[in-house]
C-alpha positions as CSV (number, residue, x, y, z in Angstrom):
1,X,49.9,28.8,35.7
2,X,48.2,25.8,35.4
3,X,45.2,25.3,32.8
4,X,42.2,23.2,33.7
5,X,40.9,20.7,31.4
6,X,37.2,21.2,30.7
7,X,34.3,18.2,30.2
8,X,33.5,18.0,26.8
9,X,30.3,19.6,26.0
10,X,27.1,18.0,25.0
11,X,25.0,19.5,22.5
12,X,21.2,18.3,23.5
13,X,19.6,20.8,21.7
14,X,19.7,18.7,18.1
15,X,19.3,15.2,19.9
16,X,15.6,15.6,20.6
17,X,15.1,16.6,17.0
18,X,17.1,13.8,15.4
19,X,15.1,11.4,17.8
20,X,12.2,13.2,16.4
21,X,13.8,12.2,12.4
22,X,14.3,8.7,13.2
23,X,10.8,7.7,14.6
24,X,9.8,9.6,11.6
25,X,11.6,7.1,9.5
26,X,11.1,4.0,11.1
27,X,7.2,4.5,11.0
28,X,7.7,5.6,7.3
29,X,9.5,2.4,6.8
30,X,6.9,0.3,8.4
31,X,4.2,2.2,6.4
32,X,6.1,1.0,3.7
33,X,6.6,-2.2,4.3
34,X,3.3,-3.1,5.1
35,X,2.3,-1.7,1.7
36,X,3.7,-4.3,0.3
37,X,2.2,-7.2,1.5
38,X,-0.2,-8.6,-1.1
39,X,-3.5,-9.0,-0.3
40,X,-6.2,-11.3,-2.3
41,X,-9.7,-10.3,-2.9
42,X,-12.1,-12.9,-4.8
43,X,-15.5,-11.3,-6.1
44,X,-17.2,-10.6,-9.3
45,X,-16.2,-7.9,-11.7
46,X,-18.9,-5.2,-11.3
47,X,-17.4,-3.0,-14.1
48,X,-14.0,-2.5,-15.4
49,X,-13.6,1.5,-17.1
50,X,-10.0,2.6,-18.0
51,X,-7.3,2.4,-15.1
52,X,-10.2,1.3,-12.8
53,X,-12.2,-2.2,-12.1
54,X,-14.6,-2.1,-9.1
55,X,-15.0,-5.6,-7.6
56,X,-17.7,-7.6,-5.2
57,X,-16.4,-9.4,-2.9
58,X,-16.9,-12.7,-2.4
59,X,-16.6,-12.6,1.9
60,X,-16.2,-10.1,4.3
61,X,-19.3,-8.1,4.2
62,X,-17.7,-5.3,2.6
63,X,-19.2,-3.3,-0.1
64,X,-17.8,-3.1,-2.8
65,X,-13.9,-2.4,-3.7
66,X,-12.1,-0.1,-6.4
67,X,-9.1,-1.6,-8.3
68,X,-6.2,0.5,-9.3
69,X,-5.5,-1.0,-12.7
70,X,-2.1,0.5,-13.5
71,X,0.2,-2.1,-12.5
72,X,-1.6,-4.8,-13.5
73,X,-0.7,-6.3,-16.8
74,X,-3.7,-5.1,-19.3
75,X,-3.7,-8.7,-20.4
76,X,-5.2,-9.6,-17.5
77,X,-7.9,-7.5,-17.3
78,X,-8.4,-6.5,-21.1
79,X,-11.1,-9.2,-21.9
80,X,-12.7,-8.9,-18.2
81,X,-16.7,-8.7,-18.9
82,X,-19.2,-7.5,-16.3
83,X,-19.9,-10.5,-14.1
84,X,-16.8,-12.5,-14.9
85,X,-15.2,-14.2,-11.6
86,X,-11.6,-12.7,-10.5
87,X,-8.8,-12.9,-8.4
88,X,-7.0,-9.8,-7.4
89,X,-3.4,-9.7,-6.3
90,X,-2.2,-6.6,-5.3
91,X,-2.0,-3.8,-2.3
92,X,-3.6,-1.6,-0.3
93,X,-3.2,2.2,-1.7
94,X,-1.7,4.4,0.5
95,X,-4.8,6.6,0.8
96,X,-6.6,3.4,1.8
97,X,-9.5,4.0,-0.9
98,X,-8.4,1.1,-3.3
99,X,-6.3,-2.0,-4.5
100,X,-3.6,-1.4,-6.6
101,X,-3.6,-4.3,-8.7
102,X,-0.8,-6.3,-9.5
103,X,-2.3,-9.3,-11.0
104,X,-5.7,-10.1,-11.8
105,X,-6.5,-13.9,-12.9
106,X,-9.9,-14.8,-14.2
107,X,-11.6,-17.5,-12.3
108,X,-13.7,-20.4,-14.0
């Protein structure tokens, strides 16, 4: 008697679920990625009150924009008054509601 050799068999049930896992990670990754671009914003200090500053803008007719202060150094932004001119270094939050500061230089 004479035994036939099979095909080997292909499991496709898991592959559209790991396709689904790596899309999953690759837009994570870019998510993450393009958190860490730094952005600048220029403006005047409207108020600065414990982890938060809230800036206005120079340009882009925006109103005006909450800073994360908890990265930034609090040397930077310590002796910030109401007014003062500012550069912010840092990113967009994930949430998209803020800047998360990580460097803040006063302008003259």
């Amino acid at each position: 008697m004479v035994r036939g050799i099979s095909a080997p068999t292909v499991n496709r049930r898991g592959s559209g679920t790991t396709m689904a896992a790596v899309v999953v990670i690759a837009g994570l990754l870019l998510v993450m990625l393009a958190q860490q671009d730094l952005i600048y914003v220029e403006g005047r200090v409207l108020w600065v009150a414990g982890g938060t500053m809230v800036v206005a803008p120079y340009t882009g007719g925006s109103g005006p924009i909450n800073v994360d202060l908890s990265q930034a150094s609090q040397d930077e932004y310590m002796a910030l008054t109401t007014g003062a001119s500012v550069t912010v270094a840092g990113t967009v939050a994930p949430e998209g509601d803020r800047i998360i500061a990580r460097s803040i230089r006063e302008r003259s």
